[in-house]
C-alpha positions in Angstrom: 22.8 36.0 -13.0 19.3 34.6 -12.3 18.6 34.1 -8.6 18.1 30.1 -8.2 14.3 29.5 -7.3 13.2 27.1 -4.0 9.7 25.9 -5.5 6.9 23.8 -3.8 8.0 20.4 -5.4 11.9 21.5 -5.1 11.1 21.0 -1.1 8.9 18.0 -1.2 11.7 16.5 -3.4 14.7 17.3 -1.0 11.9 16.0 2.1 11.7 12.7 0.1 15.3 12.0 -0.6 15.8 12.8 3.1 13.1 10.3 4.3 14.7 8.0 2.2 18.0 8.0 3.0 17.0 8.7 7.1 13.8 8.1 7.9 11.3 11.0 8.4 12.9 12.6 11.5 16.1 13.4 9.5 13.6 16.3 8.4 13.7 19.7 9.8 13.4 22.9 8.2 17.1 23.2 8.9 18.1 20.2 6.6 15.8 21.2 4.0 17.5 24.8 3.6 21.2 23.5 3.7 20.1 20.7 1.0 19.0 22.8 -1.2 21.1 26.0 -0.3 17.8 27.9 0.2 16.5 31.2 3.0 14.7 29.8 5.7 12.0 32.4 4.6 11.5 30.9 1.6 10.6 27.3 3.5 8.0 28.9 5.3 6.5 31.0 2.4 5.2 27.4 1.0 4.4 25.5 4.5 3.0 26.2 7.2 5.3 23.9 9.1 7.3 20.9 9.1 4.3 18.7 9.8 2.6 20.1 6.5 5.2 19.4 4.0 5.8 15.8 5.4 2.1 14.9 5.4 1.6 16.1 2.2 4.9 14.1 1.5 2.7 11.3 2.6 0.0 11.9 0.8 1.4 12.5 -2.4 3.3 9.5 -2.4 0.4 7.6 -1.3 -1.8 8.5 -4.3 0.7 8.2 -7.2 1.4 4.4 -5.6 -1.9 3.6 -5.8 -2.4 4.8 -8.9 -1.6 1.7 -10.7 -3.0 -0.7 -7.7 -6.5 0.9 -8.4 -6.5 0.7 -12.2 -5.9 -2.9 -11.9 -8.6 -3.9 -9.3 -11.1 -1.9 -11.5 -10.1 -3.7 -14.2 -10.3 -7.2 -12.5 -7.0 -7.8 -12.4 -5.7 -8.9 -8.9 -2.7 -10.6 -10.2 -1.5 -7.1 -11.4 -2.6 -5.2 -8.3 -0.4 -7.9 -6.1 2.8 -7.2 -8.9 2.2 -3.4 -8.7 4.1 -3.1 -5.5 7.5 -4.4 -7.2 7.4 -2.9 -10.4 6.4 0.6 -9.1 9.3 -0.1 -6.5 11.7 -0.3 -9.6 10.2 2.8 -10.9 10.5 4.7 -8.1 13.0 3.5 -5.4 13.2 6.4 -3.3 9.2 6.9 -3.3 9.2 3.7 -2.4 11.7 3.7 0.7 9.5 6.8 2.1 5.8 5.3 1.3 6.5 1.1 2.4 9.4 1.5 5.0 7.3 3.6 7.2 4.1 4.3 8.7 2.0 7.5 8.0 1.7 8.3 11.8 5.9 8.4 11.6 5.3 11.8 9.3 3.1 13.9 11.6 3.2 14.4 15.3 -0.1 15.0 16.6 -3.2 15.6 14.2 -3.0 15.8 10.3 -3.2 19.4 9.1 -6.9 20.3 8.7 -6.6 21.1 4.9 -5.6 17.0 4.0 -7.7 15.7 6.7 -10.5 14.7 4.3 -8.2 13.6 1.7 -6.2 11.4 3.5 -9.8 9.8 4.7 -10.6 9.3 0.9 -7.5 7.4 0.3 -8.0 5.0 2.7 -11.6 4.4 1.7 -10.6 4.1 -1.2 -8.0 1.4 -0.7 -10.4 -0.3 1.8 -12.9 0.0 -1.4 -10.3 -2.4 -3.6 -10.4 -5.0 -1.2 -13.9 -5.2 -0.8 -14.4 -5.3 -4.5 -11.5 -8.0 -5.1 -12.9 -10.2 -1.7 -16.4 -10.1 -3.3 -15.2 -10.9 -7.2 -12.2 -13.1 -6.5 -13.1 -14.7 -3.1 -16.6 -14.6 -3.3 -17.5 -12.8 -0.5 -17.1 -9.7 1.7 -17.3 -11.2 5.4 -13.8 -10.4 8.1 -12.1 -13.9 6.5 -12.0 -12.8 3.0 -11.0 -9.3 3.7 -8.3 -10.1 5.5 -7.3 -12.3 2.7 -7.4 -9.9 0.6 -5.6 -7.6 2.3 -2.5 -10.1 2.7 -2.3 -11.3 -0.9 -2.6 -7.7 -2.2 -0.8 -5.6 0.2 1.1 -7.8 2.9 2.6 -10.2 0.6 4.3 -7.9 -1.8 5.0 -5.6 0.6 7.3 -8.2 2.8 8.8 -9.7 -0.9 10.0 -6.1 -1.4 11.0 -4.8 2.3 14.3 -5.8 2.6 15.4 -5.0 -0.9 14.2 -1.0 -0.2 15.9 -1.4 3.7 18.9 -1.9 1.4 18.4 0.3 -1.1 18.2 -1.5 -3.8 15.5 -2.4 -6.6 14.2 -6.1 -6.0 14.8 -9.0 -8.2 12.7 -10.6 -10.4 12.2 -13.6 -8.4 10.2 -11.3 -6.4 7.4 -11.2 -8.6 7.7 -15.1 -9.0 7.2 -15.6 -5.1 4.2 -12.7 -5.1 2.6 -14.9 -8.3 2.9 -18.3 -6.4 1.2 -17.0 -3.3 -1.4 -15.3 -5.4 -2.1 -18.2 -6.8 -1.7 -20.5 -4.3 -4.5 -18.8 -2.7 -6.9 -18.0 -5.0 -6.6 -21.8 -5.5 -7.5 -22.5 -2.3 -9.9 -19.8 -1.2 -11.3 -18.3 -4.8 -14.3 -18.4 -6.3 -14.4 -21.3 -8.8 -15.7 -21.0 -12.5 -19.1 -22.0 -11.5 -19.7 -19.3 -9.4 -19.4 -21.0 -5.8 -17.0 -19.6 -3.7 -14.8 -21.5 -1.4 -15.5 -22.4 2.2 -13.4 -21.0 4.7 -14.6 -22.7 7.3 -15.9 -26.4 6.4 -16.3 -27.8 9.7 -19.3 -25.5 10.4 -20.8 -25.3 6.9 -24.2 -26.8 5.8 -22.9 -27.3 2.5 -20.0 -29.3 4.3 -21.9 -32.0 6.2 -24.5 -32.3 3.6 -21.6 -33.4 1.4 -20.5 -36.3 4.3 -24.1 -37.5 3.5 -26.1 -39.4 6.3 -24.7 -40.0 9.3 -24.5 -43.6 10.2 -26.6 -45.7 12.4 -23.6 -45.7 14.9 -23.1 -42.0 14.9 -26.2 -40.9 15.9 
């Protein structure tokens, strides 16, 4: 009888089904061996540590979600990028529980391992990259305001439609992509560029463009 083999994605599976079910403490190199009836030796042949395996848990998670988000943001399509969250939620429920349900700094005591350092740095720059680019072609602008706009139509949004569906276990409804599409809208209606190419004014009461629009100011006013 062939000797059962304890590979590197065997472990980051069992890490992720753990994380799912009980959060990333439930982790040890303990509960990883029992789960998969595996030598405690053979654990530490692949990781250095605990801390390893969960923040390249993290990490891998992290860049197969936003996959999807980034194709559509390239390709100009914000309403996609807002619906990504949901349907790659479907797709992967457990992924999901261990990526949205909790916060990288809940994976890694301390300092990230030296060796994914620079590529957890390239994933957030290039998330922070996708909401420049959709603040400057959707909202017309890349000042604080629009940013953070972006940021909550894109990422908070979807993220708080879905959070009690994962904190349940469960994959969300469809009328979770209606409310994400309604907010989408309802701000890009309000704060997006129009077809003419001028962008919306966040702040009217202290815009030029504003008050030139209220035309003279009358006799009494002045």
């Amino acid at each position: 009888m062939s000797r059962p083999s304890f590979g590197h994605a065997a472990f980051l599976t069992a890490a992720r089904d753990l994380v799912a079910q009980a959060g990333p403490t439930a982790v040890t190199v303990s509960s990883l061996t029992e789960r998969l009836g595996a030598p405690s030796g053979s654990f530490y042949y692949r990781f250095a540590s605990r801390d390893v395996l969960l923040a390249e848990l993290w990490l891998t998670t992290a860049l197969a979600f936003q996959e999807g988000f980034v194709a559509a943001i390239t390709a100009g399509d914000g309403l996609t990028a807002a619906l990504h969250t949901p349907v790659w939620v479907r797709a992967h429920l457990n992924d999901a529980r261990v990526f949205l349900l909790h916060h990288r700094d809940d994976f890694v005591y301390g300092g990230w391992p030296e060796a994914l350092k620079l590529r957890v740095k390239q994933q957030a720059r290039r998330l922070d990259a996708c909401y420049l680019r959709f603040a400057r072609t959707a909202l017309g602008g890349v000042d604080a305001e629009r940013i953070r706009l972006a940021r909550f139509v894109l990422a908070d949004v979807p993220k708080a439609a879905v959070g009690s569906h994962l904190r349940r276990g469960e994959p969300p409804p469809p009328i979770v992509d209606k409310m994400i599409t309604v907010t989408y809208r309802a701000i890009l209606a309000q704060y997006g560029c129009r077809p003419d190419g001028v962008r919306a004014v966040l702040n009217p009461g202290r815009s030029q463009i504003a008050r030139r629009r209220r035309g003279p100011a009358k006799e009494a006013d002045r």
